[in-house]
N, C-alpha and C positions, 0 to 999 in steps of 0.2 A: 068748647072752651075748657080749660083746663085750671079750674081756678082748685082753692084748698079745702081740703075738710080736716075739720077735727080727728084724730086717729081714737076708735074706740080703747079704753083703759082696758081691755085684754091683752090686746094688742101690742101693747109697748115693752117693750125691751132696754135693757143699760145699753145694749148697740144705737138704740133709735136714740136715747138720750143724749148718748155722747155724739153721736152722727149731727144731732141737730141742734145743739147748745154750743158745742165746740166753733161752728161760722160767727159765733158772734166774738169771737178771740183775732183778735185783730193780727193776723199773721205776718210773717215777712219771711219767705224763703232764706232771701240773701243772711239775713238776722240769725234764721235758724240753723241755718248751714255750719254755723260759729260754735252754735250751740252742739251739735251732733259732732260737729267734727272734734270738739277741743273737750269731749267728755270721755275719758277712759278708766280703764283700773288702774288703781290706786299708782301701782310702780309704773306706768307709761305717762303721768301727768308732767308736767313739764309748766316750768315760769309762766310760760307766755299762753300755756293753757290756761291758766288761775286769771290770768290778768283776763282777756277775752271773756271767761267767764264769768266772771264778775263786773266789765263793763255791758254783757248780755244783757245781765239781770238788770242792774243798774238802769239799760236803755241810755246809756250816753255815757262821756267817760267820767272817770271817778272824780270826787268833790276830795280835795287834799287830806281830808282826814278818813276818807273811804282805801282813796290810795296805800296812804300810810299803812292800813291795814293789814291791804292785800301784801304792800310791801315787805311786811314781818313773815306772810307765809311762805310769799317766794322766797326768803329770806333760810325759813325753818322747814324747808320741802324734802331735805334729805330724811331728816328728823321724823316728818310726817310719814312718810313712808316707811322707812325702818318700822316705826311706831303701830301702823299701822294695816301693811299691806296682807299682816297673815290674821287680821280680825277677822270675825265670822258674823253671822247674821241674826244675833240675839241682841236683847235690848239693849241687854247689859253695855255687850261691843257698841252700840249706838250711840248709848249715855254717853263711855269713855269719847268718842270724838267729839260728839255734841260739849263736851263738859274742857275739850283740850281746844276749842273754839274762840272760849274766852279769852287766851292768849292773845286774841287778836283782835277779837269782835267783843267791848265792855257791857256793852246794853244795846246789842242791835238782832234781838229774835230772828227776824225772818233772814238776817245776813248770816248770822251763825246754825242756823237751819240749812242754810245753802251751803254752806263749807259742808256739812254731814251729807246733805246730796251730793256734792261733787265726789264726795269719796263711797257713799254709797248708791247710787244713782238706782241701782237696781232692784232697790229693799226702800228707799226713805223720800219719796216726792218731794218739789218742791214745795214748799209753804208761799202761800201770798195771800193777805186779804180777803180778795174775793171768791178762793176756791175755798176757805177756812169758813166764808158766809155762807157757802153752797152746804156744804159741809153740815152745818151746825142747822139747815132749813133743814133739809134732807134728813138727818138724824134723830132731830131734836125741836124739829116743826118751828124754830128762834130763829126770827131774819132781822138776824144781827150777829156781831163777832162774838166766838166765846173765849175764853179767859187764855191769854197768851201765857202758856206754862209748857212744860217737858209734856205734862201726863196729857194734855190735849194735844200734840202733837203726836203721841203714839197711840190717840183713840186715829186721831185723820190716818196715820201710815197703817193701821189697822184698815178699814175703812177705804183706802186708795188699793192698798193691796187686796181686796176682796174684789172690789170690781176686776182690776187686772188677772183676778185668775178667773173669774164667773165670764170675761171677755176674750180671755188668752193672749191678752194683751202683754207682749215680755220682751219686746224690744225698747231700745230710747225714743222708737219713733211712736213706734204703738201704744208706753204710755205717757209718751206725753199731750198724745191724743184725750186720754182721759183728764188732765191739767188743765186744756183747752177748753173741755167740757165746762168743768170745774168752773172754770173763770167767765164764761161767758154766762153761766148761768146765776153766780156769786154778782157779777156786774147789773144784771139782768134784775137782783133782786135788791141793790143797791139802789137802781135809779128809778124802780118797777115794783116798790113793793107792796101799793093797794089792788095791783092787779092779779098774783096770786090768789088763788081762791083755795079754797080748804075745803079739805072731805069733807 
């Protein structure tokens, strides 16, 4: 019989973690497909890339004032790119898009966090919820959310980016493996969180 055991705490690894937290991330190929395929640099994005990505995220199509939004970037894409396509990978560069966001996104964090993924995808994770809970358990032993600002977002890209290198995780595919983790384990600790036990 092939039933489970507990893996002793030597044993475990950020591979085993994200190997085994990520199933609980509700997948969809066809979904993701959208996602990998309409995510490029900066100068190959395209309208109908922004829109797809943003009804990704969204999970359905946009509510008219989400629309609107995306509307002004498609709108402002030539712009964003001039703007932005010869930035580099320090905060600073992060701030300025996270900061040229508000153009379009007035008070919507994790939407104007995703604008800065789309154009940095390979330095700035996405933001959600429940990988922000995983997050904050894992760091800071708090299962619950912490405080939606700039400088918690660059402890998480801090922090996302350390596993991807401790995993070699450096494609779209590979980290978004760890997001997966992220979230299934954030959901996990949303619906689950007297069953947590502590050192």
């Amino acid at each position: 019989m092939n039933l489970p055991v507990l893996m002793k705490k030597e044993d475990l690894t950020i591979d085993c973690f994200i190997d085994s937290w990520r199933k609980f991330y509700q997948s969809d190929d066809n979904k993701d497909k959208i996602y990998y395929e309409n995510l490029k640099s900066i100068n190959e994005l395209t309208e109908d890339g922004f829109q797809n990505l943003f009804e990704w995220k969204n999970g359905m199509r946009l509510s008219p004032k989400k629309q609107e939004s995306v509307d002004k970037i498609k709108h402002d894409l030539p712009n964003i790119v001039i703007k932005f396509e010869k930035s580099g990978n320090l905060e600073d560069d992060f701030k300025k898009i996270y900061d040229y966001s508000y153009n379009f996104f007035k008070d919507g964090y994790i939407w104007n966090l995703f604008f800065l993924h789309i154009l940095k995808y390979n330095s700035c994770p996405i933001a959600d919820v429940y990988a922000y809970k995983a997050y904050n358990y894992i760091c800071n032993r708090e299962n619950e959310l912490p405080v939606y600002n700039w400088n918690t977002y660059l402890k998480y890209v801090n922090f996302f980016n350390e596993i991807a290198t401790k995993t070699n995780r450096t494609t779209k595919e590979s980290r978004k493996e760890i997001d997966e983790a992220l979230w299934g384990f954030g959901k996990f600790l949303e619906n689950y969180p007297k069953i947590i036990m502590e050192d």
